[in-house]
C-alpha positions as a LaTeX table, in Angstrom:
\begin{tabular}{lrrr}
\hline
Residue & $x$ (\AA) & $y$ (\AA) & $z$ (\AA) \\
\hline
Unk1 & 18.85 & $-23.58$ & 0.19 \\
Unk2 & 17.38 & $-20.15$ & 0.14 \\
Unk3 & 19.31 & $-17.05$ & $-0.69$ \\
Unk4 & 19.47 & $-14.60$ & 1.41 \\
Unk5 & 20.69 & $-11.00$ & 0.60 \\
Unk6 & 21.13 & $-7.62$ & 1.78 \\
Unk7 & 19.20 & $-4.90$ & 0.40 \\
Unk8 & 17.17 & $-1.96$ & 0.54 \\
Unk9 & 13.56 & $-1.86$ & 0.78 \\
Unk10 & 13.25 & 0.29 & $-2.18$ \\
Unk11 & 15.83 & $-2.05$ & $-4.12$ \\
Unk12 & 13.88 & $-5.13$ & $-2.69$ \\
Unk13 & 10.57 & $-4.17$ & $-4.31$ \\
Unk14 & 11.87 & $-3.47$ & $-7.51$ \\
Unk15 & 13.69 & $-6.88$ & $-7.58$ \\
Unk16 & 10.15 & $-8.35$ & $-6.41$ \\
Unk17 & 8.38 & $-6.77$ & $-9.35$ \\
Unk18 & 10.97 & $-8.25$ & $-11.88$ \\
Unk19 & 10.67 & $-11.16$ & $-10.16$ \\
Unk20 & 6.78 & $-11.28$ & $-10.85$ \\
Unk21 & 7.26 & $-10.72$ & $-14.06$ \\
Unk22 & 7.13 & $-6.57$ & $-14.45$ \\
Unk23 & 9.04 & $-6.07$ & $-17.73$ \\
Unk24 & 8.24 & $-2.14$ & $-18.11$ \\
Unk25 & 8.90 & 0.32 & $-15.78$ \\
Unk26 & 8.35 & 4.15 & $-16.03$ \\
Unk27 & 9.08 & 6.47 & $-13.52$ \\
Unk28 & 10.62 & 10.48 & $-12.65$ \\
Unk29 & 13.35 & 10.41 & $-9.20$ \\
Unk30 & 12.61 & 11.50 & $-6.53$ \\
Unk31 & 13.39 & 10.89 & $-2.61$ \\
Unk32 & 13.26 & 8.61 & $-1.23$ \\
Unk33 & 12.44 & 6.34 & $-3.58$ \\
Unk34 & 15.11 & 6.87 & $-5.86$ \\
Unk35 & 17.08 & 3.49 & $-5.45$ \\
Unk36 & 14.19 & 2.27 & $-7.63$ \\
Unk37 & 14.36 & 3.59 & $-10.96$ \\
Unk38 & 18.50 & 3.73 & $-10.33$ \\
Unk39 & 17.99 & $-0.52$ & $-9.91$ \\
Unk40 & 15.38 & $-0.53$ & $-12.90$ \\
Unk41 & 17.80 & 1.44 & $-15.24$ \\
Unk42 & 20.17 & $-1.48$ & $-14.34$ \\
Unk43 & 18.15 & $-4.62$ & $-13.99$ \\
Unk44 & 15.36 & $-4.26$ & $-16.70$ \\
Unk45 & 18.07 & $-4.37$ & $-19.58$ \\
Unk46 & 19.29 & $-7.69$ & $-17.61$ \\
Unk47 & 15.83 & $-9.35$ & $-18.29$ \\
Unk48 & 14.48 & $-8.12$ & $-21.37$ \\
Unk49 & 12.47 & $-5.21$ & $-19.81$ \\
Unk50 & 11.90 & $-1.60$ & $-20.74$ \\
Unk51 & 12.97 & 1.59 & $-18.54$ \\
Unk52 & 12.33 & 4.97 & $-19.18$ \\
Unk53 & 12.85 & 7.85 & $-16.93$ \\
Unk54 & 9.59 & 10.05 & $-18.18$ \\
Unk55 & 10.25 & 13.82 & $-17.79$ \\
Unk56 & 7.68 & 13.97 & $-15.35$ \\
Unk57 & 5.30 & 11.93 & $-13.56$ \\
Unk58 & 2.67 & 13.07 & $-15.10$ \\
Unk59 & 3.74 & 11.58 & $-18.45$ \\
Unk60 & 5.08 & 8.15 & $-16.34$ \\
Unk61 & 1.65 & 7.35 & $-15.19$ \\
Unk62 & 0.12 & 8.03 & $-19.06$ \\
Unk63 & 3.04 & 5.54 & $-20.00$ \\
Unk64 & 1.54 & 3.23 & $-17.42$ \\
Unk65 & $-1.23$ & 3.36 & $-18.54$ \\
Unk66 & $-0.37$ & 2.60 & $-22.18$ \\
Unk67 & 1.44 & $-0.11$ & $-21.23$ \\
Unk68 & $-1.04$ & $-1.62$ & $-18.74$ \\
Unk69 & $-4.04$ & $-1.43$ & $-21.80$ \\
Unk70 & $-1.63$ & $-3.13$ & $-24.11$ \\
Unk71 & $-1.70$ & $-5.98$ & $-21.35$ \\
Unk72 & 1.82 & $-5.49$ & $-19.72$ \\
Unk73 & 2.42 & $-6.07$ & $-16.37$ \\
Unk74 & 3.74 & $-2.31$ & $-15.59$ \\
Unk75 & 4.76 & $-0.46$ & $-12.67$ \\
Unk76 & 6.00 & 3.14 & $-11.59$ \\
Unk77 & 7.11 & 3.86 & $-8.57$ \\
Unk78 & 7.51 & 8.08 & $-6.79$ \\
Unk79 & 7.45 & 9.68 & $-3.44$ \\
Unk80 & 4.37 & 12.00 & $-2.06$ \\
Unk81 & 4.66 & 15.56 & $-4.23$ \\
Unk82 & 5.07 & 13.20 & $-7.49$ \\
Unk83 & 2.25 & 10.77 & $-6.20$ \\
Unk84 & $-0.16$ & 13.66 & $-6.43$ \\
Unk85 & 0.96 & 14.71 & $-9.67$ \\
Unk86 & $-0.30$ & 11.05 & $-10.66$ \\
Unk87 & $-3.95$ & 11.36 & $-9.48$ \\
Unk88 & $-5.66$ & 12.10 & $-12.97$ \\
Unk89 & $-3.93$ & 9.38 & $-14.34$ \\
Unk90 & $-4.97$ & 6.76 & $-11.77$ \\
Unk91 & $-8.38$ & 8.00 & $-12.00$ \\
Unk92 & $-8.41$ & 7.50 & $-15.93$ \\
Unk93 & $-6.79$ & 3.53 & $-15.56$ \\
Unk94 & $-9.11$ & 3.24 & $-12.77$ \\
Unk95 & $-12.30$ & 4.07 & $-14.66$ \\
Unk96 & $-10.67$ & 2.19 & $-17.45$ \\
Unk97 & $-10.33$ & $-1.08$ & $-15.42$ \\
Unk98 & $-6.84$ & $-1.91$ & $-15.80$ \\
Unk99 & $-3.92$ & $-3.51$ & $-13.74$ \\
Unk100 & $-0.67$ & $-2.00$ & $-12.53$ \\
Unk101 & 1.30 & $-1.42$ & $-9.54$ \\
Unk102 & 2.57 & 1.98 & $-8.48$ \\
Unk103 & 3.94 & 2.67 & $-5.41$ \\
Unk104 & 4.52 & 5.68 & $-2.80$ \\
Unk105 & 7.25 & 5.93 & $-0.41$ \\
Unk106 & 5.72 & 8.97 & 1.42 \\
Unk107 & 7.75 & 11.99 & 2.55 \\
Unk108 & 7.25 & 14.32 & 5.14 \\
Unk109 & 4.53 & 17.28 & 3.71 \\
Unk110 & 1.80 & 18.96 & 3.03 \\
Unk111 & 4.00 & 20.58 & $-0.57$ \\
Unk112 & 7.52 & 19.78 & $-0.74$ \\
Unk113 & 7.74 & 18.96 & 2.59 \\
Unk114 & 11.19 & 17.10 & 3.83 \\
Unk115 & 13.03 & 13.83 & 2.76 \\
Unk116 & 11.91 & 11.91 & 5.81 \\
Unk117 & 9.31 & 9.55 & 6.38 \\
Unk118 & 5.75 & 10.25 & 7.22 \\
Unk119 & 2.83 & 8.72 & 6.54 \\
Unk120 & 0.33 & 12.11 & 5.58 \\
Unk121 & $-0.79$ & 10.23 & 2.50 \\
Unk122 & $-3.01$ & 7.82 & 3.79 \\
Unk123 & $-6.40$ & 9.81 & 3.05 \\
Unk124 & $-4.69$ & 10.15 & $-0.73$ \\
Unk125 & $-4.29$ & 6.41 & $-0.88$ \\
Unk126 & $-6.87$ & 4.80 & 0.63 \\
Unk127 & $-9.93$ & 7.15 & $-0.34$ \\
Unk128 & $-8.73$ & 7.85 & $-4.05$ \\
Unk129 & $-6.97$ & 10.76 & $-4.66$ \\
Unk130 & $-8.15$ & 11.82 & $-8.37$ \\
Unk131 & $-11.67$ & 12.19 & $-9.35$ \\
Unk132 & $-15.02$ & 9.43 & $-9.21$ \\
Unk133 & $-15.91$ & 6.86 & $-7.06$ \\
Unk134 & $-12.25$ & 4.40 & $-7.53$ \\
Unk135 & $-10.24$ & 2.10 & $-4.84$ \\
Unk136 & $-6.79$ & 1.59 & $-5.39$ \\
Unk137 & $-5.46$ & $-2.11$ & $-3.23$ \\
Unk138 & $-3.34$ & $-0.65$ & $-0.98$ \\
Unk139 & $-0.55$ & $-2.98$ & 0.81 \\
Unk140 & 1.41 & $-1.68$ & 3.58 \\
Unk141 & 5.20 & $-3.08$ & 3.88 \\
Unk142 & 6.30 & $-4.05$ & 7.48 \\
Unk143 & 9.63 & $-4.84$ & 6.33 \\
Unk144 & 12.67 & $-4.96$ & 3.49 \\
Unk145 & 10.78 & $-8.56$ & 3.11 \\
Unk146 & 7.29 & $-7.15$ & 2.18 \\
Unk147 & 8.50 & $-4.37$ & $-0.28$ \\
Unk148 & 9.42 & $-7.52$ & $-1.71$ \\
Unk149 & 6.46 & $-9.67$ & $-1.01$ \\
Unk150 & 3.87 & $-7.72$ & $-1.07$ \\
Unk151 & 4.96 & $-5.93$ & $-4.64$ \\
Unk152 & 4.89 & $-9.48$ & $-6.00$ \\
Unk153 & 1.13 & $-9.88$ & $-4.57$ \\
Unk154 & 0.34 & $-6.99$ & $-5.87$ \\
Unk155 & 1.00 & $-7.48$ & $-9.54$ \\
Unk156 & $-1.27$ & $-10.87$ & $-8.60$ \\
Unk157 & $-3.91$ & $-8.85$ & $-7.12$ \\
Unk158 & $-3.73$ & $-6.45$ & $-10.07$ \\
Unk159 & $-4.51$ & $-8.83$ & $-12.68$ \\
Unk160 & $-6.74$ & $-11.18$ & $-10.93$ \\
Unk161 & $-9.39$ & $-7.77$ & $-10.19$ \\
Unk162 & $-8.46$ & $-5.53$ & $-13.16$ \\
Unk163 & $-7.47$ & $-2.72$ & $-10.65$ \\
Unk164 & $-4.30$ & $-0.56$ & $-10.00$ \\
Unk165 & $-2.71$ & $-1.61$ & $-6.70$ \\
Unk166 & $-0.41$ & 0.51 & $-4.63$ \\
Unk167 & 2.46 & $-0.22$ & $-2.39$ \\
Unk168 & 2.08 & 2.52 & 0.23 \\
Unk169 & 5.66 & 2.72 & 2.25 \\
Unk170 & 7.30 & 5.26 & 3.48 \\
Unk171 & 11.59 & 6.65 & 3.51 \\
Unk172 & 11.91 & 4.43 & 6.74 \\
Unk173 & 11.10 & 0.91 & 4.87 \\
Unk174 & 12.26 & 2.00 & 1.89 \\
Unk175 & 15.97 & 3.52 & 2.83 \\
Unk176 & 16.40 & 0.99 & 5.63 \\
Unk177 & 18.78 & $-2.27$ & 4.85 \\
Unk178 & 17.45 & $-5.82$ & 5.95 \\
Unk179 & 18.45 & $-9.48$ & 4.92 \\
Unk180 & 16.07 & $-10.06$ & 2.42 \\
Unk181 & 14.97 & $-13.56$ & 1.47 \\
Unk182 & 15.19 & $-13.63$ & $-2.57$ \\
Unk183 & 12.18 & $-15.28$ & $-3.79$ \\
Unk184 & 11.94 & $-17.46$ & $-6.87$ \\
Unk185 & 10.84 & $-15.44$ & $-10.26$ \\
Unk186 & 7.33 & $-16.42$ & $-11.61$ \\
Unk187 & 7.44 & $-19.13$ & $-13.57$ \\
Unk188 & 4.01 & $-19.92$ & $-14.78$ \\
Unk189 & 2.43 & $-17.83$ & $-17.78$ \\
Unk190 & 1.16 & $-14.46$ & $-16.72$ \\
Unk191 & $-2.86$ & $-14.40$ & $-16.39$ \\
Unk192 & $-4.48$ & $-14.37$ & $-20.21$ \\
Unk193 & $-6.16$ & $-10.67$ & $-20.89$ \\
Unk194 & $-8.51$ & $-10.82$ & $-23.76$ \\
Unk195 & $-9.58$ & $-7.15$ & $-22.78$ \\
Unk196 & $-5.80$ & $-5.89$ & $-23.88$ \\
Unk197 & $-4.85$ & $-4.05$ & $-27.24$ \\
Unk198 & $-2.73$ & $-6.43$ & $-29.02$ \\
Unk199 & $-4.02$ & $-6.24$ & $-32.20$ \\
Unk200 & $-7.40$ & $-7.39$ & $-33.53$ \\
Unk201 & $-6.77$ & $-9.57$ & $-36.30$ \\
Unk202 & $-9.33$ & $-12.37$ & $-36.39$ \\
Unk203 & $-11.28$ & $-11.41$ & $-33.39$ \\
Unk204 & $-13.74$ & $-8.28$ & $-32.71$ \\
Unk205 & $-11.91$ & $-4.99$ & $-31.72$ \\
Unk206 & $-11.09$ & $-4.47$ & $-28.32$ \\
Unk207 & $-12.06$ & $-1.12$ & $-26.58$ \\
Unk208 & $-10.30$ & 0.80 & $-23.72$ \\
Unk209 & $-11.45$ & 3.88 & $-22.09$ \\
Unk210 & $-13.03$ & 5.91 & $-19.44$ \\
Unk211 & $-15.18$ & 7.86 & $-21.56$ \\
Unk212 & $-18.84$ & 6.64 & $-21.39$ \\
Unk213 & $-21.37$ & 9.11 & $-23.91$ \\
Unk214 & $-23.87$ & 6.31 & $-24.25$ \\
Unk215 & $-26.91$ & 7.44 & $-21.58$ \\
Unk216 & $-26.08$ & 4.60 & $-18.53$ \\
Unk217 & $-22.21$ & 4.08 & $-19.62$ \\
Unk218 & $-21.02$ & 5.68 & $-16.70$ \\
Unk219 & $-23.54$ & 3.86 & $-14.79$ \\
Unk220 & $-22.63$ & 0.74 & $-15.50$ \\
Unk221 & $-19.09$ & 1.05 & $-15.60$ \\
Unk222 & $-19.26$ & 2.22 & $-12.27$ \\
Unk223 & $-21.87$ & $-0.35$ & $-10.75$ \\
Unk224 & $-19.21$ & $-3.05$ & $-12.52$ \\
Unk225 & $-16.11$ & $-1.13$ & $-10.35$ \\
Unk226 & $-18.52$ & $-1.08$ & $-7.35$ \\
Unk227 & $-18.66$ & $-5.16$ & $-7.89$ \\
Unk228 & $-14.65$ & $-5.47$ & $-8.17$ \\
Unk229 & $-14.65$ & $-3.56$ & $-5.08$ \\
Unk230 & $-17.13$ & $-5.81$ & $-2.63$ \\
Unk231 & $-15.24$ & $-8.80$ & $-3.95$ \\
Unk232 & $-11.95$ & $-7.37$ & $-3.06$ \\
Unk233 & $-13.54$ & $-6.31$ & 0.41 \\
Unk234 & $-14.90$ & $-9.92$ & 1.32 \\
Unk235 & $-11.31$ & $-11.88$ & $-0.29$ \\
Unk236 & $-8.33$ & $-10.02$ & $-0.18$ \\
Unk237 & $-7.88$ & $-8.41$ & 3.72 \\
Unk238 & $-5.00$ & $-9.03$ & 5.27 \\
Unk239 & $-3.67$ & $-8.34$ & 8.71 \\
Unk240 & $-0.81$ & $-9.44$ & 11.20 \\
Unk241 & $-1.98$ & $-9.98$ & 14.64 \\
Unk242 & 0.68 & $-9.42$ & 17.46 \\
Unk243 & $-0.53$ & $-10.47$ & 20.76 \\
Unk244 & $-3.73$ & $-8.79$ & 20.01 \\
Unk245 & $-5.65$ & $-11.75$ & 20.39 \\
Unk246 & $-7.39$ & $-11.46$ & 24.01 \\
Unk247 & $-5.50$ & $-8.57$ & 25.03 \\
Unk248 & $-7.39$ & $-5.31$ & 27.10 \\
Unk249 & $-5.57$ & $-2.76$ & 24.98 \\
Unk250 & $-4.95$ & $-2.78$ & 21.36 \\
Unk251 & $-2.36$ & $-1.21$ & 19.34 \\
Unk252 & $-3.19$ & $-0.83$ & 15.91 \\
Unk253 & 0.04 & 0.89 & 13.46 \\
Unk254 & 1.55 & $-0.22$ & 9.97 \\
Unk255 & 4.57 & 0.27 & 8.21 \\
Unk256 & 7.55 & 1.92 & 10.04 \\
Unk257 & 5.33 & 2.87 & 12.71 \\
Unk258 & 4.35 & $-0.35$ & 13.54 \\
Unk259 & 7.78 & $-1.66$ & 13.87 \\
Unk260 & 8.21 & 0.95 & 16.89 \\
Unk261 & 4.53 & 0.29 & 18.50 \\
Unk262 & 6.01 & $-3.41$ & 18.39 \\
Unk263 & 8.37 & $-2.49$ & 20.74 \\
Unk264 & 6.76 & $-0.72$ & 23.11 \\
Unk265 & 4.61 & $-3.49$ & 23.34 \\
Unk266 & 7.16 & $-5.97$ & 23.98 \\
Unk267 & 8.38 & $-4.00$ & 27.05 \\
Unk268 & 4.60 & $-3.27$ & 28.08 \\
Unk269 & 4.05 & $-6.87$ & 27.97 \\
Unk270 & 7.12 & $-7.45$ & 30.23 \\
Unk271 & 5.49 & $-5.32$ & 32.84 \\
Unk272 & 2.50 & $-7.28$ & 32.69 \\
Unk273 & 0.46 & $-4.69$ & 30.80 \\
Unk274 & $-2.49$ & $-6.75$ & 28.96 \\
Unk275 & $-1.68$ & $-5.51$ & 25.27 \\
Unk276 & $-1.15$ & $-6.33$ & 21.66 \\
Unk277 & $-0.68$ & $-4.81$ & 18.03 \\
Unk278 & $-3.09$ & $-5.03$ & 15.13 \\
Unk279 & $-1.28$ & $-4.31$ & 11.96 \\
Unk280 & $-3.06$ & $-3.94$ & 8.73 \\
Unk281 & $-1.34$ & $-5.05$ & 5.73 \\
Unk282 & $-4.22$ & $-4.28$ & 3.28 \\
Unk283 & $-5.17$ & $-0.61$ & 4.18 \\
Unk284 & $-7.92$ & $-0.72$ & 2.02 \\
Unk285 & $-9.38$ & $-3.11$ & 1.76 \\
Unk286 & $-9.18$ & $-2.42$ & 5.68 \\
Unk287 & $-9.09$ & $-4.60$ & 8.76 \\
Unk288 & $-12.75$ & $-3.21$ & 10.15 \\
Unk289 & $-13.94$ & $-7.09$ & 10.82 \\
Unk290 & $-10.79$ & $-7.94$ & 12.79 \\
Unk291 & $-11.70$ & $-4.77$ & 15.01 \\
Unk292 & $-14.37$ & $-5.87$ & 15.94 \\
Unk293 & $-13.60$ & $-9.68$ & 16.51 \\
Unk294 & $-11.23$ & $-8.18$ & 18.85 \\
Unk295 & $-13.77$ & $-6.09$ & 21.00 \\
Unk296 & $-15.61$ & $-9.20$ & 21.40 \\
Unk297 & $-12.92$ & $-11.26$ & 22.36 \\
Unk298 & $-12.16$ & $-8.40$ & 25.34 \\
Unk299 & $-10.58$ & $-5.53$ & 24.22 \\
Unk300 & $-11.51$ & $-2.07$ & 26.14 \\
Unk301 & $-9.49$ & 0.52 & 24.13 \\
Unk302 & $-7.41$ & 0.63 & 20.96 \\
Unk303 & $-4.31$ & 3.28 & 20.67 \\
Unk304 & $-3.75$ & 4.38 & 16.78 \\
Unk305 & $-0.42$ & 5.32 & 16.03 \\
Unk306 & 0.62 & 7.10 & 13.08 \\
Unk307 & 3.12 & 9.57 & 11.48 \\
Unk308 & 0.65 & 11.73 & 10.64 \\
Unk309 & $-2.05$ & 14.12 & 11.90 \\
Unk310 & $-4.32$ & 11.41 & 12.71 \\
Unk311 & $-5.89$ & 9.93 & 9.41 \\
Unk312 & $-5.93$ & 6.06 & 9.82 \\
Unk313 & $-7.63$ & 6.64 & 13.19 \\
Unk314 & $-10.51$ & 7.89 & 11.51 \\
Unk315 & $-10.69$ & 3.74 & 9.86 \\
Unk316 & $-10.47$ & 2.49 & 13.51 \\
Unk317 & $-13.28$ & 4.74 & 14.80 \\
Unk318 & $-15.62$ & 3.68 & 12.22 \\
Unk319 & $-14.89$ & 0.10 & 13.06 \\
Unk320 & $-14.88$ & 0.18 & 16.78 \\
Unk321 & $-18.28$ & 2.45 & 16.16 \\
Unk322 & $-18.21$ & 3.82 & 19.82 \\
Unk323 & $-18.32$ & 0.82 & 21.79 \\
Unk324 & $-14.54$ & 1.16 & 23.10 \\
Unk325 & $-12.36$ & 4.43 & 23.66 \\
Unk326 & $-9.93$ & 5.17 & 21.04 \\
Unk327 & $-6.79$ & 7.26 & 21.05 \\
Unk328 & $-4.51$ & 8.41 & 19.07 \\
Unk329 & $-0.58$ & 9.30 & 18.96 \\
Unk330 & 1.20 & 10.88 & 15.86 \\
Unk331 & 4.02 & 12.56 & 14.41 \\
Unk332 & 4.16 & 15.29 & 12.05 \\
Unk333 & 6.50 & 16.57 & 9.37 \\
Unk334 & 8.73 & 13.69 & 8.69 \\
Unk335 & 9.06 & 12.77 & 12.77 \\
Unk336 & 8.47 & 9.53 & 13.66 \\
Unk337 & 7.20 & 8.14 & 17.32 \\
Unk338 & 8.89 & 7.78 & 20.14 \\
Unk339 & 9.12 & 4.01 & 21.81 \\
Unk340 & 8.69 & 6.05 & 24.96 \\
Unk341 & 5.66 & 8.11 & 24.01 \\
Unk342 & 3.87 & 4.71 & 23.14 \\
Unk343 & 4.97 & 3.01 & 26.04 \\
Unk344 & 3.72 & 5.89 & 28.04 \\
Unk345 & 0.10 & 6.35 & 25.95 \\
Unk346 & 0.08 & 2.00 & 26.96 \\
Unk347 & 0.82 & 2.62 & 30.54 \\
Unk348 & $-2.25$ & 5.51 & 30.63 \\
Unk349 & $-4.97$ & 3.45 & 29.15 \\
Unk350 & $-3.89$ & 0.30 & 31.02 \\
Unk351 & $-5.00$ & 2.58 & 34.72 \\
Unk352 & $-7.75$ & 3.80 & 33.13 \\
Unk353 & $-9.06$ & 0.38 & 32.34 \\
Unk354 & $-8.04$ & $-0.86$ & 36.44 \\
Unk355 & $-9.67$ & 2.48 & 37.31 \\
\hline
\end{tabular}
């Protein structure tokens, strides 16, 4: 019989990443993620695992990225001013082509901001937010369950494409308490890396770096990332479709946000309103294909909703390309949307499409 148990988001993510077999950890507190390294310092002693708390997170993601070139599975985990503080090093495993999961559970900004959710890091995330041409995975948790899940995918996801992959939440998912189905620990061997550092006795050196001198180094590193990147486009998007299928108006939120859209398309639905929520789980790579499968199939305008100035709307423009109005609602500074203001943005497109 399954176990189910209550916990936080932030404190079900760091279970799932024990439970995929994450035996370092590195990370700096901050909130609202701080229920993670407080359940590391606790549970990686319990398995055999490392924990440090690095005096900053600058020198967490450099442990990260030791770790990750010595073949670990490794993780660190911060909130939105510390996420930035991380960008040169996730450029240098980036360009270095090795795994990890980190994850941001974003906080209301720009600078120190507030405590509260918000979602003003997408751009950061999903475009890179250090230097070169990089793509981070990016999973979006719906759910105390998906901090879970998805973290556990993501360490897959990781290894299987030598990239970093990020878990991009928010203080809503994170803070929030849900029954949490507690999935089984990995018990097959973790994926083989011949590429790692563990000492080169009887076989040719390995090599790990970023730093290309050599006249098409660069080049080809890059061309080789560009690869990753196209395969990770065509295999690995993911999406939860909620009534979208057929419906005239299309709602189209993740995270915390999404689980208020839902909502206000539940009672939209009751009055008969033609609607339905697209919810990305991979922001990148993105859901651009399913956008467009749903014009065809009949949809006349999408509504983005974010907590944010209006950043993953710029995603759904490029995929809807014109052919269909699309609006947007957000919330700034660690507010979230109103059920009512959705319902209400619903109710406006659904005369404009009778008009």
């Amino acid at each position: 019989m399954e176990k189910r148990i209550l916990m936080k988001g932030n404190e079900a993510m760091a279970e799932g990443a024990i439970l995929a077999g994450c035996r370092y950890y590195f990370g700096y507190p901050i909130t609202p993620q701080n229920e993670v390294p407080a359940y590391m310092a606790r549970r990686m002693p319990e398995v055999g695992g490392v924990f440090v708390q690095a005096e900053s997170e600058t020198a967490s993601i450099n442990m990260v990225y030791g770790a990750s070139g010595a073949g670990a599975r490794v993780m660190s985990t911060t909130s939105s001013p510390g996420y930035s503080l991380m960008q040169e090093g996730i450029s240098y495993i980036s360009g270095a082509r090795l795994p990890c999961v980190l994850a941001n559970v974003q906080r209301g900004g720009p600078g120190l901001g507030n405590i509260n959710a918000s979602q003003g890091d997408y751009f950061q995330a999903v475009k890179g937010g250090g230097h070169g041409d990089y793509r981070l995975i990016v999973l979006a948790p719906f759910s105390a369950q998906e901090m879970m899940d998805l973290t556990m995918l993501g360490f897959d996801l990781a290894d299987q494409y030598r990239v970093p992959a990020l878990i991009l939440s928010d203080g809503i998912i994170g803070q929030m308490m849900e029954p949490v189905v507690l999935r089984e620990a990995r018990k097959e061997a973790l994926p083989e890396k011949p590429w790692a550092l563990t000492g080169a006795a009887g076989r040719e050196k390995n090599i790990v770096r970023s730093l290309w001198l050599s006249e098409n180094g660069v080049w080809d590193n890059n061309m080789l990332l560009q690869k990753t990147y196209a395969e990770i486009t065509k295999n690995e998007v993911r999406f939860d479709n909620y009534h979208a299928d057929g419906a005239k108006i299309v709602c189209i939120a993740y995270g915390s946000s999404a689980r208020i859209v839902r909502g206000a398309v539940d009672i939209a639905r009751a009055e008969g309103i033609s609607v339905g929520l697209l919810r990305p789980v991979t922001l990148y790579p993105y859901p651009s294909l399913e956008i467009d499968r749903l014009i065809r199939a009949g949809a006349k305008a999408f509504l983005t909703v974010e907590q944010s100035a209006g950043q993953m709307v710029e995603d759904v423009r490029l995929a809807v390309n014109g052919r269909v109005p699309v609006e947007f609602y957000g919330e700034l500074g660690g507010r979230q949307p109103r059920e009512e203001q959705v319902l209400e943005n619903i109710r406006v497109l659904a005369r404009g499409i009778q008009e």
